[in-house]
Every structure is written in structure tokens, then in C-alpha cells.
N, C-alpha and C positions, 0 to 999 in steps of 0.2 A: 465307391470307385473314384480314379481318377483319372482328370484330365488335363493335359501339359498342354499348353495353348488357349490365349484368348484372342484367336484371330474367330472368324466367320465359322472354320470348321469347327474349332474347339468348341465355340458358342452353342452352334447349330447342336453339336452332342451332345455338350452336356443340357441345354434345355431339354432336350428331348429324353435324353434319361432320369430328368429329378421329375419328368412329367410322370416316368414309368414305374417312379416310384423309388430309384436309387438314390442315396444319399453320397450327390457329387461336389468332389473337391476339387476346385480348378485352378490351379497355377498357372501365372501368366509373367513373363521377365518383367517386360515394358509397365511403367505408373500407369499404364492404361488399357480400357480393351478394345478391339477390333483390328486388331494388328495391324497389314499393308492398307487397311481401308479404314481409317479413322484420322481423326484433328488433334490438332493443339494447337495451347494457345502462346503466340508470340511475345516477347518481353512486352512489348507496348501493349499489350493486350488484345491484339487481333486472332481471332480463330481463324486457322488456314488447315483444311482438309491436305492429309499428307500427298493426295492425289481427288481429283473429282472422279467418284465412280457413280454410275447411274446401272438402272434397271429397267428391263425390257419388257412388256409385256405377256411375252411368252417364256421370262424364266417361272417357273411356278413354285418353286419349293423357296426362290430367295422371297417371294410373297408373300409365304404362309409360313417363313419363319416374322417374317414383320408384323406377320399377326400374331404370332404367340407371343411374341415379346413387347407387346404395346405399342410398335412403333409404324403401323400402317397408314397412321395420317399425317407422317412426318415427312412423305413423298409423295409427291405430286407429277400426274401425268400430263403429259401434251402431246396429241396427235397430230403435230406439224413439225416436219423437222426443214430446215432453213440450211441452206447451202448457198455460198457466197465466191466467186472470185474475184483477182484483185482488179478485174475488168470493170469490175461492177453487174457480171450478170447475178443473177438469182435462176435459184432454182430450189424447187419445196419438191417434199413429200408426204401426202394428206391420205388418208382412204376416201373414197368416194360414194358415189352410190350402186352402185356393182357390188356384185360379191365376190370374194375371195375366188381365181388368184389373179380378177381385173378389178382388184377395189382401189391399185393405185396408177387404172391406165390415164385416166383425166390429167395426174401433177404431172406422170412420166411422161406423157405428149408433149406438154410446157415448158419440160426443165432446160431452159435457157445455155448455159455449159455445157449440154451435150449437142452434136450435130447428129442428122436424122438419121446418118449411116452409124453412127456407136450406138443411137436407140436400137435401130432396127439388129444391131451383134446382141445387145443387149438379151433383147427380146427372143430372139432365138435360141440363147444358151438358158434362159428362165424357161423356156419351154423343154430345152432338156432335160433340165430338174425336176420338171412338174412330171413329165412322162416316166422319167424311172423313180417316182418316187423317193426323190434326195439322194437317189443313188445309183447315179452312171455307169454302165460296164466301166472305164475306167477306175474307179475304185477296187475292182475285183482284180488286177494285175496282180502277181507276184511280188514285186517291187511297190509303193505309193508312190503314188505322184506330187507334185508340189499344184497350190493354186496355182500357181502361173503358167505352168504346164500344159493342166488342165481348161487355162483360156486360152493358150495359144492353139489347141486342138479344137475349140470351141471357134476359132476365125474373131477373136475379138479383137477392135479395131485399138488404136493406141489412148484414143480419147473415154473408150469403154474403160479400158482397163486404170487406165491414171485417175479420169475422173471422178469413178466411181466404182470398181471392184475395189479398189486399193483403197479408200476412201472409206467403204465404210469395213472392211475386213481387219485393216491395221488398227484399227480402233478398234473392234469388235474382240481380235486377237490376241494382240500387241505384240506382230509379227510381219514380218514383210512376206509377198506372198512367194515369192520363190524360195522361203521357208518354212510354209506353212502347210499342213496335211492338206488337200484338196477335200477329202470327206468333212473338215472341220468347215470350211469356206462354204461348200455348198450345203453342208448344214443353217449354216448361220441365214442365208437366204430363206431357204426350206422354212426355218422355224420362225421368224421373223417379219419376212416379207409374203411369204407365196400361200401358206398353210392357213393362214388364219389372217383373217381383218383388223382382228388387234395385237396381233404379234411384236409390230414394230414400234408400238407404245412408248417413249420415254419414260420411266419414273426417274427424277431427280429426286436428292433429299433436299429438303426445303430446313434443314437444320445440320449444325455445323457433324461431320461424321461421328465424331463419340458422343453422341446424344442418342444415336439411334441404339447403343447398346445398354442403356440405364434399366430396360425392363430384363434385360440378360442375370446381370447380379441379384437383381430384386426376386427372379421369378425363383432361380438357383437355393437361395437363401429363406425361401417362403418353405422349400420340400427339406429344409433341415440342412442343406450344403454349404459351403463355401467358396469364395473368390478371392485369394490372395496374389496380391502384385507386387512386381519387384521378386519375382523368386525365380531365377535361373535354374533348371534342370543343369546338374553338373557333369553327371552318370547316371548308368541302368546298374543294377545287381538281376543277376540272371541265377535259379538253381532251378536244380531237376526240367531243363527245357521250361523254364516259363518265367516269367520277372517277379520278381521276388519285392524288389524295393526301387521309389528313386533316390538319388542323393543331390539335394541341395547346398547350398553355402555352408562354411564350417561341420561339414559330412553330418547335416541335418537328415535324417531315413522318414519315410514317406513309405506305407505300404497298404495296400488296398488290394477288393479280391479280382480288380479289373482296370489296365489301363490304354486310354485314350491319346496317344499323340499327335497333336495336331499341330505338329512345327514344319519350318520349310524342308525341303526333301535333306539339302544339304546340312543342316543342324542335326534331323535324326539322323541320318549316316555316322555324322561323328561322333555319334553317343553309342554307335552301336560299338563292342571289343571286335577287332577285325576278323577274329575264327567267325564269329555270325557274321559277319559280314559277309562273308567271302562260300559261308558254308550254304547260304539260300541265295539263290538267282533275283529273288523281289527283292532283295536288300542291295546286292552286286551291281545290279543294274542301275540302282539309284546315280553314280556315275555318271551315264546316258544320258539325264536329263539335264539339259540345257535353259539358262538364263535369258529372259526379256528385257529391256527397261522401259522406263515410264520415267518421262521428265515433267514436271508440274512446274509451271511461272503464272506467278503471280503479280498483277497489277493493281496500285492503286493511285487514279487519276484524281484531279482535283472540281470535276464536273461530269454529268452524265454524256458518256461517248455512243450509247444504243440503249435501245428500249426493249429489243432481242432477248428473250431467256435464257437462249445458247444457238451459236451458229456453229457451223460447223464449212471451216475454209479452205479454199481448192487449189490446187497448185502452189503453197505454202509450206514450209516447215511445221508451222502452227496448227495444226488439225481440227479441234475443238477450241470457242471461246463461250465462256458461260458466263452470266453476270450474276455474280454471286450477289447484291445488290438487289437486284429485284428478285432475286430466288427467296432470300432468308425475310421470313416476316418480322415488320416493324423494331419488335423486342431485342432480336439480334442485331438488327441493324444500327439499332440505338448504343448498344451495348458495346458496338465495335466505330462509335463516335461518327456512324455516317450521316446522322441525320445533322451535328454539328458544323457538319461541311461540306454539305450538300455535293460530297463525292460519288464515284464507284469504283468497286471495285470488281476485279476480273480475275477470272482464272482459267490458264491455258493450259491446255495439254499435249503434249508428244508424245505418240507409241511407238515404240520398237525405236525409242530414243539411241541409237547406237554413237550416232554421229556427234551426239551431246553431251556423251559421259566426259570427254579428257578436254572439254572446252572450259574456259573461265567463265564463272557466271555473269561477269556483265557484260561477256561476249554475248551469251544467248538473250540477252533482257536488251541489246542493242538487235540485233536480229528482231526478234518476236516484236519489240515494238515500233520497229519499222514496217514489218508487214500486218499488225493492228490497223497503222496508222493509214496505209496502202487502200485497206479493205473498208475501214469504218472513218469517212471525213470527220465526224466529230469528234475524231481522239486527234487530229493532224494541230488541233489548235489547243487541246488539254493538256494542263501539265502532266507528267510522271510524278507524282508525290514519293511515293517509295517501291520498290518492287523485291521478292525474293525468289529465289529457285531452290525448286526439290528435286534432287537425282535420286530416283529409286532404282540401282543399277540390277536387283535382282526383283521386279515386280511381280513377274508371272514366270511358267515355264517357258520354254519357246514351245509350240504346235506341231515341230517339225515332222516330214514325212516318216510317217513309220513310230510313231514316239507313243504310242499307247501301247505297245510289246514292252515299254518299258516300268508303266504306271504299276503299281502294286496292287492290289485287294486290300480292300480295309480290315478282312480276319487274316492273319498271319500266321506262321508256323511254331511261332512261341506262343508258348501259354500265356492266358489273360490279357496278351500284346494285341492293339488294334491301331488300327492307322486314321487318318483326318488328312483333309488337305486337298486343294486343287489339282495337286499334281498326282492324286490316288486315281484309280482305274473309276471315272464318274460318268465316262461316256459324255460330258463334255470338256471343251477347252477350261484356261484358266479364266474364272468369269467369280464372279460373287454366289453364283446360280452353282456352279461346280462346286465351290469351296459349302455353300451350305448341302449339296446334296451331299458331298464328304460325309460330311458329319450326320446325316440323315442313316447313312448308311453304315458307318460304325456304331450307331446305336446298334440299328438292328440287327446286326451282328454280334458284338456283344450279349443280345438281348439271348438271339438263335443259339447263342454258345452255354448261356445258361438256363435254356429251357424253358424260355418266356418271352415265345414270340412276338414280335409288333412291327406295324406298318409304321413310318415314319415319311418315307416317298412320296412324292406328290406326283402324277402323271402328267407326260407332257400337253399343252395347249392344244386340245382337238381340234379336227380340220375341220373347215365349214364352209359354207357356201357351194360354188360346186365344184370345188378341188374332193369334197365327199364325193364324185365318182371316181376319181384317181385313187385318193387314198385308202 
């Protein structure tokens, strides 16, 4: 069989099919895999993550692809997450010793940037959550509603909603919330925060992103498959209702009894001939769905500005700062000349970067490291040694309300045709966690279409403590 895409979902399939025993051929365009979520390395030779993506403890299935493919000890978790503004307050979120869903009422008392009246909106709309079970009559309207919507009906206050629904949802998203599904939002809470004690887990990788996919090709390659890069999908050939062949560079033909695509929604569209397009509503719809961006800057100073693994900053442009520096052990550090110059280096992120697309980038590296410099005194005296920006103007789908009427199934109405991808019917947002159940689920699809069922699905992070009598 084959599979077109070496992003998360592609990966996620085809591992799971050369597990099942198919002998999988993966094409991928890019010299590399892991598509939107992977590195390279810069002329001077620094590895820079095309964006920093992390992993939550309650995604399960992005987990247990980390364990198939050898790369589980390559991320590293922390149950403290650190929020800063440019005031200088702090404020953490730790579990405690309560159970789930007051394991984080001790940090939530503390947290310095909010006043007692945004705890106290806070705390009441988390108890809404928790009583209908991640799922408010408002969700059940005719119409969806947007987050923002649904906290203006919640009575939250302005310091709730800026400091901290928006705060961590845009990042969770990469969507602002008055364009974001409400079901998505208060999911993310539900699975993350309320449900479970270690939902809200960090995993960073603690290795530059294309490392994490080294046991992908290896594993592929072991059950008799392949992985070739550099090969653009050019066309489909379609006979008798099913694909017949793809077509690569110089009308190279590729034919297999089964195919997997796992490209962005807007790449398969334009490989579909427009009668299919137009003759199935999962293909027509593709249209609907809507772009995110993710703006990535990257810093690197000529001394250590924080000792922080990653902060996460309030009332900023800047959202996320992570110290790539103390993240990657020793070897890489070495290898990207830090131990030579007793530097660090940084890496920021923007979600639902809109405002950043049509700017010059040393507009945004003038921005971003004034408000570094704002937040963390020991960069206001470091130099900037060099800095770059990455605009990923199409990162994720947008969440918006109503946008899963538009998402497709992963078995489709053509023969041996299966779909991959975040922006598939996953039942969640665009997340890493999505983009591997994708591919989880066009296995088994696949599998179901040729009479050889398998579970590949990982279930979600059980409730514990005493949210087990809600839930």
C-alpha cells in the first residue's frame, strides 16, 4: 500500500500498517519527515524546530505513537507551568495534593495576574464544565457558538478571559476565541485541566524535531517498506470508481492495492479532477475549511537570560518562551556551538499569528525582543547575537464554529482512497494528538475495508479522583 505524506498522520499510518503487516511505501515531497512539526538545520549549522510543538498529557495516542517508534525518551515532562507578566507578577500551575478536579485549587488561589473576582468567573464556568460533563446546553443549539460567546454567557470577567481563557486556548488552538468552536475550548479544559491530574502534563522534546521521527523510517523499512523523499505527488488516476495509480515527476506511476493521503486538506483538493470534486460533498466541502498561522522567532543571546524551561507570557504579543538551551542535552548543545559561548538560545511562539503574516521580520524580532527584554531583566543587558523568523501562514485548520460538518472520514467514497490528516473527522482540534489519531484511524479503516480488522486507537485519559462521580 501506499502512503503520500510524511507528516504525523502519514507516519502514524503507515507505522501502524507495516505493524499489520502491509508492506508500506511512503512518499514524502520535503528532504525530510514530520512535516508542519519537524527542524532543520540552518547554513551555520543550528537546528531550529520549524515551530516548537509540545505534548500534553492527556493526548494518548501522540504517546503511544512515541512509543512505537522509539522516541518516548526523547520528551520530557514538567508539571509546572510558569506564567509571567511584564509587571513582573508570576503566577504557576502545579497539581497538588487534592484530587482531580481540585488538584489545582492551591497554584489557582496564588496566581498573582489574576484578581479574586476573575478567579472567582473563573471558578464558576469550571464548575459548569464539570457538571455537564464537558458539555454545556449551549453546545446543543442549532447554530455553534464561538469561545467567546460562550464566556460572555458564563459572566466572565475581562481579566478571566485575556489572562487566561485566551492564554491558554490560543495556544492550545491556534485560534482566537471568537473563532473558535466553544466545544473545542471547553474540551481542552475538560481533558487537560478538570478530568484528570495529569492531563495538563507538558511533554517537550528535548531533541531537535526531526529526530523524533528516525524510528519512523527504520521501523517501515524493518516490515519490507519504503520511505522516499523528495517525491511530489503530481496526480491521482482514477478507473472504475477507485485510484488506480499516483503520478509523480516525469509521469513516474505508482500503484498499490491501497491508498493513504495524508497531505494538507488544500494540496488533496487540488489533486482531486474537479467532477470528483464536486460529485462528493467530503471532497466539495474541503473549500470550508479555513487556515491558522503559527509565527516561530527565534533568539539567540550571547549569555544566559533565564533558567525557566519555558514560560509562557501575559499581555504580550509573545505567548510562549522556551529555552531551547536547557531543553536539548549536552550533545546537542555542543553540536550547535553553545557550550563555546556560553550563550542561549530561545524560542518564541505566536498562535493565530494573523497580525504577523504581512509584517517585515525585523519588525517582529524588534517587537518580540522588546517584550523579552520587558519580562526577563537578564536579556535587557544580553546581546542579540543573531535571530530568525518562521511564518507558517497555513499551520493548522482554523476550529471555527461549526467546522467539523466539514471534516471528512478517513474511508471515502473511492475505492482504496483513505484520508490522514488533522483536519479529518478526529474529534479533536488541529493538535499533534489529532493529526496521529488521523492516521490511527485510516489504518483501521483501511484494515476494516480489507477484512482484517485492528484496533489502533488509543482511549482517552480516564477521570480520576472524584470527577469519577460526574463522569
Amino acid at each position: 500500500m501506499i502512503v503520500i505524506g510524511g507528516g504525523l498522520a502519514g507516519l502514524a499510518a503507515g507505522v501502524a500498517l507495516a505493524e499489520a503487516g502491509w508492506r508500506v511505501r511512503l512518499f514524502e515531497q520535503r528532504p525530510f519527515l514530520g512535516g508542519r512539526a519537524t527542524s532543520y538545520v540552518l547554513p551555520d549549522g543550528e537546528h531550529v524546530d520549524n515551530c516548537q510543538h509540545v505534548t500534553l498529557g492527556c493526548c494518548t495516542n501522540l504517546d503511544d505513537f512515541y512509543r512505537r517508534v522509539g522516541s518516548a525518551d526523547k520528551i520530557k515532562f514538567f508539571d509546572r507551568l510558569l506564567f509571567l507578566d511584564p509587571q513582573g507578577r508570576r503566577g504557576e500551575m502545579q497539581a497538588g495534593i487534592l484530587p482531580a478536579p481540585f488538584h489545582m485549587t492551591g497554584s489557582f488561589a496564588m496566581f498573582a495576574p489574576l484578581t479574586w473576582k476573575d478567579k472567582f468567573s473563573i471558578a464558576r464556568a469550571m464548575l459548569t464544565i464539570l457538571r455537564a460533563k464537558a458539555h454545556p446546553r449551549d453546545l446543543d443549539e442549532p447554530n455553534p457558538i464561538s469561545m467567546l460567546e460562550w464566556l460572555r454567557r458564563q459572566r466572565q470577567t475581562k481579566g478571566a478571559v485575556e489572562r487566561f481563557w485566551r492564554v491558554v486556548l490560543v495556544s492550545a488552538l491556534d485560534e482566537e476565541l471568537d473563532k473558535t468552536d466553544a466545544r473545542y475550548g471547553i474540551d481542552v479544559f475538560w481533558k487537560a485541566f478538570l478530568s484528570n491530574r495529569t492531563g495538563y502534563r507538558m511533554g517537550v522534546p528535548i531533541v531537535p524535531l526531526a529526530e523524533l521521527y528516525q524510528g519512523c523510517k527504520v521501523g517501515i523499512e524493518k516490515k519490507g517498506g519504503e520511505v522516499q523523499l523528495r517525491c511530489p505527488v503530481r496526480s491521482i488516476k482514477f478507473a472504475n470508481g477507485a485510484v488506480s495509480a499516483v503520478i509523480f515527476d516525469n509521469d513516474r506511476q505508482e500503484s498499490a492495492d491501497a491508498y493513504v493521503f495524508a497531505v494538507p486538506h488544500s494540496t488533496f483538493a487540488e489533486l482531486l479532477p474537479q467532477e470528483i470534486r464536486h460529485a462528493d460533498s467530503a471532497f466539495s466541502n474541503l473549500q470550508n475549511l479555513k487556515d491558522a498561522p503559527i509565527t516561530g522567532v527565534h533568539f539567540w543571546f550571547d549569555r544566559e537570560v533565564t533558567e525557566e524551561p519555558f514560560i509562557t507570557l501575559l499581555d504580550t504579543t509573545t505567548q510562549w518562551v522556551f529555552n531551547k538551551t536547557a531543553l536539548y542535552p549536552p550533545a546537542v548543545n555542543s553540536e550547535n556551538g553553545k557550550n563555546k559561548t556560553n550563550g542561549q538560545y530561545l524560542q518564541l511562539v505566536i498562535s493565530a499569528s494573523y497580525d504577523l503574516l504581512q509584517k517585515p521580520r525585523q519588525e517582529i524580532i524588534d517587537l518580540c525582543l522588546k517584550e523579552v527584554r520587558q519580562v526577563l531583566p537578564n536579556a535587557r543587558a544580553a546581546n542579540l547575537v543573531k535571530a530568525t523568523v518562521i511564518k507558517e501562514a497555513a499551520a493548522t485548520f482554523s476550529p471555527e464554529p461549526g467546522v467539523d460538518r466539514w471534516r471528512p472520514k478517513q474511508e471515502t467514497s473511492i475505492g482504496k482512497l483513505f484520508l490522514a490528516g488533522d483536519w479529518t473527522a478526529t474529534g479533536w482540534p488541529a493538535t499533534m494528538e489529532g493529526a496521529v489519531r488521523s492516521g490511527y484511524l485510516a489504518a483501521e479503516a483501511l484494515l476494516r475495508a480489507a477484512g482484517t480488522p485492528q484496533k489502533f486507537l488509543q482511549p482517552d485519559l480516564g477521570a480520576d479522583g472524584l470527577v469519577t462521580l460526574w463522569a
